[in-house]
C-alpha positions in Angstrom: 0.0 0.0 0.0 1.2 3.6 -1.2 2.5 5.6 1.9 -0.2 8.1 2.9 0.3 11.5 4.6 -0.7 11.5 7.7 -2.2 15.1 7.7 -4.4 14.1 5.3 -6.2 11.8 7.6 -9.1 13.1 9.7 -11.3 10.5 11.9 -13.9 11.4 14.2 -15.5 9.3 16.4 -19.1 9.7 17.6 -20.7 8.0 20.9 -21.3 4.8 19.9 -17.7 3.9 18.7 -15.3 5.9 21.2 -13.2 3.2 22.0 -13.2 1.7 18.1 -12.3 5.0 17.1 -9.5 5.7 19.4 -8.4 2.1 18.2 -8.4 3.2 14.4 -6.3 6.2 15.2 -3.7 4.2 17.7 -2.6 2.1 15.0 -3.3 5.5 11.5 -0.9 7.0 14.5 -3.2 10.1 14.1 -5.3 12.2 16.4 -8.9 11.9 16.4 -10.4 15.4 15.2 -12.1 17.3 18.6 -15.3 17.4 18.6 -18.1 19.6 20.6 -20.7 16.8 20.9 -23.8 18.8 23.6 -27.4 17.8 24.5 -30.0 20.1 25.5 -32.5 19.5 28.2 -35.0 18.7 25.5 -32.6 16.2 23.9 -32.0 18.3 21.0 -28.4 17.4 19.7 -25.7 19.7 18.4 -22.4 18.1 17.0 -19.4 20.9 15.7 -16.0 20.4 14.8 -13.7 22.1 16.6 -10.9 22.4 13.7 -11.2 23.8 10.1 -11.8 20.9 8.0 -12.7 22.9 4.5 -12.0 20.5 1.4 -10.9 17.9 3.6 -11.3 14.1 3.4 -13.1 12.9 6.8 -14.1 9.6 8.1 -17.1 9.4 10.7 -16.7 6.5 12.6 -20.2 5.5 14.6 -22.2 2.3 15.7 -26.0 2.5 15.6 -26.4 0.9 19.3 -28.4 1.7 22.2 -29.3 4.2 22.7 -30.2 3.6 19.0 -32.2 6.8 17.7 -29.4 8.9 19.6 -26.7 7.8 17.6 -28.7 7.6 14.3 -29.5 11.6 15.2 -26.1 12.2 16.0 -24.0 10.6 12.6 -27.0 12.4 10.9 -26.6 16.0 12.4 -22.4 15.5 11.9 -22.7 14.4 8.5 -25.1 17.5 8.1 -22.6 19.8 10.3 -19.2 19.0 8.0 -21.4 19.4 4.7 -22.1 22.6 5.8 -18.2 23.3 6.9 -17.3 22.2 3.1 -16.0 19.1 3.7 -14.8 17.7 0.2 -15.6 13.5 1.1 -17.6 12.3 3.8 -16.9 8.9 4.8 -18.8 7.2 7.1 -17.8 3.9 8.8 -21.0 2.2 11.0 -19.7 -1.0 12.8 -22.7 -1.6 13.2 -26.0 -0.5 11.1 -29.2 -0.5 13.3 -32.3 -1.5 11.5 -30.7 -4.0 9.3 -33.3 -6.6 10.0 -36.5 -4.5 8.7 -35.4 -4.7 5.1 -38.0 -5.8 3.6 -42.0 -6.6 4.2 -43.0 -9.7 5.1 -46.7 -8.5 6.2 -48.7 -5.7 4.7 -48.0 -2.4 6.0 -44.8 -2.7 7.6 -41.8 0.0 6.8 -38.6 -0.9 5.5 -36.6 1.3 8.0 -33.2 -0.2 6.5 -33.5 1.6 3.7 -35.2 4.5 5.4 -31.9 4.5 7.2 -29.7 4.4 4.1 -32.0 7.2 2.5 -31.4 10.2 5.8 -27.5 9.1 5.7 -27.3 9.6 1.9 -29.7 12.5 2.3 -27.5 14.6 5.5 -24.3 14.3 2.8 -22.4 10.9 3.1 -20.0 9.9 0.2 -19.0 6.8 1.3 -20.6 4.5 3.5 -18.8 1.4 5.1 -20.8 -1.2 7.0 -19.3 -4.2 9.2 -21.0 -7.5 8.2 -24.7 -6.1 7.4 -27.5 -8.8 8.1 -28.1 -8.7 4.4 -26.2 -8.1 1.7 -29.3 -6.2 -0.1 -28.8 -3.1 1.9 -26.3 -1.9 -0.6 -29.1 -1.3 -3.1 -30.6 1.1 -0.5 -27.6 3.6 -1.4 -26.7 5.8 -4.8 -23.7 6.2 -3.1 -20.6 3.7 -2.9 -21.0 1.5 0.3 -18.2 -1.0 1.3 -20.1 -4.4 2.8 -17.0 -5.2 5.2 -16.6 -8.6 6.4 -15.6 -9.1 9.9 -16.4 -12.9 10.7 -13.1 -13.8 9.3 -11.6 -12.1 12.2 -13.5 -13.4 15.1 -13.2 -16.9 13.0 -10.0 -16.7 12.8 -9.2 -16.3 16.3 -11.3 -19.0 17.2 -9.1 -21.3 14.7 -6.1 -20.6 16.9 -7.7 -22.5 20.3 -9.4 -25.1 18.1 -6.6 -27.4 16.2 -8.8 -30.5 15.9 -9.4 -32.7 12.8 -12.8 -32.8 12.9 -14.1 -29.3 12.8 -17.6 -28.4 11.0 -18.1 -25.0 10.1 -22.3 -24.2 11.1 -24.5 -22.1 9.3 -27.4 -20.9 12.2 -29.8 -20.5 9.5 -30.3 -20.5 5.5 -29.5 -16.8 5.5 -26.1 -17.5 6.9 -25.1 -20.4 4.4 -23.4 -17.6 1.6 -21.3 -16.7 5.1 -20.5 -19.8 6.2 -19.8 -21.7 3.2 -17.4 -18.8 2.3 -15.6 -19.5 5.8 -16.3 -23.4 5.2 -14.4 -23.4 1.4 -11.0 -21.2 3.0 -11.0 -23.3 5.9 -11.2 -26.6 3.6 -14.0 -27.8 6.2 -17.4 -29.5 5.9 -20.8 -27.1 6.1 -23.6 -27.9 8.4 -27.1 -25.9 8.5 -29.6 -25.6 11.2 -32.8 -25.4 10.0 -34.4 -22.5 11.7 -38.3 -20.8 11.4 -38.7 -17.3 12.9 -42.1 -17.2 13.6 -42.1 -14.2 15.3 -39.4 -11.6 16.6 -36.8 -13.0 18.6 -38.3 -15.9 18.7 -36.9 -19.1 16.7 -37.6 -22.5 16.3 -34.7 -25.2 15.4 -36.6 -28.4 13.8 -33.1 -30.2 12.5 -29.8 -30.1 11.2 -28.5 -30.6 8.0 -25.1 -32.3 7.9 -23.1 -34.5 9.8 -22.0 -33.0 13.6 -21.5 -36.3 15.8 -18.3 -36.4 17.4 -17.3 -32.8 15.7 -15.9 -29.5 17.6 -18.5 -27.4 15.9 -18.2 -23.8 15.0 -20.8 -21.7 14.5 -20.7 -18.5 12.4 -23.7 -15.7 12.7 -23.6 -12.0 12.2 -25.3 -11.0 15.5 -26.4 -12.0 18.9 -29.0 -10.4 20.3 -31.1 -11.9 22.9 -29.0 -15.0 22.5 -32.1 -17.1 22.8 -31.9 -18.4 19.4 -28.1 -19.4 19.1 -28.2 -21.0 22.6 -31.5 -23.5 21.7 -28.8 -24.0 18.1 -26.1 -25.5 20.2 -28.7 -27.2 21.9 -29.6 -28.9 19.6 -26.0 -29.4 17.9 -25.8 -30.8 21.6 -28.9 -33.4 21.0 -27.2 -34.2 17.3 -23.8 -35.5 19.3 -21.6 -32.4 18.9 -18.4 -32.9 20.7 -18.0 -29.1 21.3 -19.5 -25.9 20.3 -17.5 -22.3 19.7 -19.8 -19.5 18.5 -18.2 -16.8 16.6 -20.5 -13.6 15.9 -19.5 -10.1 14.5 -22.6 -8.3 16.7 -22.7 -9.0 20.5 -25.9 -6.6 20.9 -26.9 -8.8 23.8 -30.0 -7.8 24.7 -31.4 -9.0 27.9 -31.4 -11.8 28.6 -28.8 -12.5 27.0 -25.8 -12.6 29.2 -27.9 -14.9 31.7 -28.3 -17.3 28.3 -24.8 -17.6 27.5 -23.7 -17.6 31.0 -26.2 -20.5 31.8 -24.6 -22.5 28.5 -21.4 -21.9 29.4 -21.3 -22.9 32.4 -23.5 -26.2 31.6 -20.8 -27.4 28.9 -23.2 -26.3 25.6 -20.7 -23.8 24.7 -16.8 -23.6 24.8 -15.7 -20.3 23.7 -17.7 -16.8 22.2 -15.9 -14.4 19.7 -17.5 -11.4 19.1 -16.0 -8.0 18.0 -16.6 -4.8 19.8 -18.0 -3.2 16.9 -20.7 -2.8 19.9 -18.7 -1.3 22.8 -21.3 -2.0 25.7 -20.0 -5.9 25.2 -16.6 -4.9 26.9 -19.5 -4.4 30.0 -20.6 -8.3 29.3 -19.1 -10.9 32.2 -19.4 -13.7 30.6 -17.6 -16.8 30.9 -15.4 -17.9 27.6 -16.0 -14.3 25.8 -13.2 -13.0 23.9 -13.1 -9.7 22.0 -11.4 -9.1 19.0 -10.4 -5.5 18.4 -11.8 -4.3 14.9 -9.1 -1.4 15.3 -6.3 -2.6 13.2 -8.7 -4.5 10.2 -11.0 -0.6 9.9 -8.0 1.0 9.8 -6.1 -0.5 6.8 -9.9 -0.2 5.1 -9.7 3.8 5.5 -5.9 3.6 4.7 -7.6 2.8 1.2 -10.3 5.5 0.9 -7.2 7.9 1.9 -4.9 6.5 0.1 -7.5 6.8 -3.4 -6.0 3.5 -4.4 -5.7 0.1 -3.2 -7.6 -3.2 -2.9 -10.0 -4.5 0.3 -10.0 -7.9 -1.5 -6.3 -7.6 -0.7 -7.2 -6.6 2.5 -9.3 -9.9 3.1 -6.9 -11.9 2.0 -4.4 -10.8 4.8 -7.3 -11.3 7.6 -9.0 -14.6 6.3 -8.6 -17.5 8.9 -5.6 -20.2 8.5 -6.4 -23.8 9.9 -3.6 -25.2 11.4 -4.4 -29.4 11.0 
């Protein structure tokens, strides 16, 4: 990669990626741009630079956690703020994109707030968007601006490859939706592919009737963008459990752990269902998680040799991948 100058580089991180941002700039060995981020007793927001940044190049770095509509509000009002302070290229980095799972109707009259999402970012001034591991690839359609589907599974995979070192690993997909993801991970890896097959019939709520593929005697490892309430990939290893699994690792870019989620993963921890959880901490509030067996891969390093390229106005993130995609040591 083409040496960049430093000076050029201008990251700002927003309230729901303070530590990811601080991260990013630790190892672009920049400062973060200081920013004036107030609430008013109404809980209007105001967000304002506190450096010129006229026909700059500036990355916005911001996850769409809780509290969710506050941090949507506050990427929207800074994206709005540097337009207005002439900033040349907006990029914006979300870790994590709230909304991602309303993306399309599946009953009459029901929004589809992922794209309405896509639309006010695009709208407040964006010119890039980035997004870690979206729940479906579709919401790149939502944008008439580049967006940059970033894949961070291979890193939380690939950690979990370093403890495992058995011969009879299965990679598992938690659902059809997750079979493009996991037979990517299954083909580098060289492994066999299970699926669990899954019906949501309502909100986080899910129902496991069988899996497809062989998983006696196997360390298996699960891949899955998200965890939320962690009810439906604890009754998976369950099951996985029921089907003769040896041993079950989950790996999972999202740890939004929504209550009760800790108490779940605690419980199968503890009771032998699971070994180990990977998740990043592309949602900061899991540093806050004490749960047994987590481990938290820094997304610091991996976002910033992606902004290295926008910077940089050349360069791969294909090459990029290959540098991060897991090695299984036999």
């Amino acid at each position: 990669m083409n040496k960049i100058d430093k000076s050029r580089i201008h990251i700002i991180g927003l309230s729901g990626a303070k530590k990811l941002a601080a991260s990013v700039c630790k190892y672009l060995g920049v400062k973060e741009v200081p920013v004036t981020i107030a609430r008013f007793a109404d809980g209007e927001i105001m967000v304002r630079p506190e450096i010129t940044l006229r026909y700059h190049n500036v990355t916005v770095i911001q996850s769409l956690t809780k509290s969710v509509n506050e941090n949507i509000m506050e990427l929207l009002i800074t994206i709005d703020a540097l337009k207005r302070a002439s900033v040349r290229y907006i990029n914006v980095v979300i870790p994590y994109y709230a909304y991602a799972r309303q993306d399309r109707k599946t009953l009459g009259r029901e929004p589809i707030t992922s794209k309405l999402i896509a639309s006010l970012i695009e709208r407040a001034g964006a010119t890039r968007v980035a997004i870690v591991d979206i729940h479906s690839e579709q919401t790149q359609g939502f944008f008439d601006i580049p967006v940059d589907t970033l894949k961070a599974s291979f890193i939380t995979v690939r950690e979990a490859i370093k403890k495992l070192h058995c011969r009879n690993l299965v990679v598992v997909s938690p659902d059809y939706g997750g079979i493009k993801r996991s037979r990517q991970i299954a083909n580098v890896l060289n492994l066999p592919l299970a699926i669990l097959d899954k019906r949501r019939p309502s909100p986080n709520h899910a129902e496991i009737s069988n899996v497809l593929g062989d998983v006696k005697g196997k360390d298996c490892l699960i891949s899955d963008d998200m965890i939320d309430t962690a009810g439906t990939i604890v009754a998976a290893c369950k099951v996985l459990k029921g089907h003769g699994a040896k041993s079950i690792t989950i790996a999972a870019s999202h740890g939004i752990l929504s209550d009760p989620a800790s108490e779940r993963l605690t419980k199968a921890v503890k009771t032998g269902v699971v070994s180990n959880i990977y998740l990043t901490n592309s949602i900061e509030s899991v540093y806050q998680r004490k749960i047994p067996n987590l481990h938290i891969c820094d997304l610091g390093k991996y976002l910033s040799e992606i902004i290295q390229v926008y910077y940089g106005e050349s360069g791969s993130i294909s090459k990029i991948y290959e540098h991060y995609a897991p090695r299984y040591a036999k």
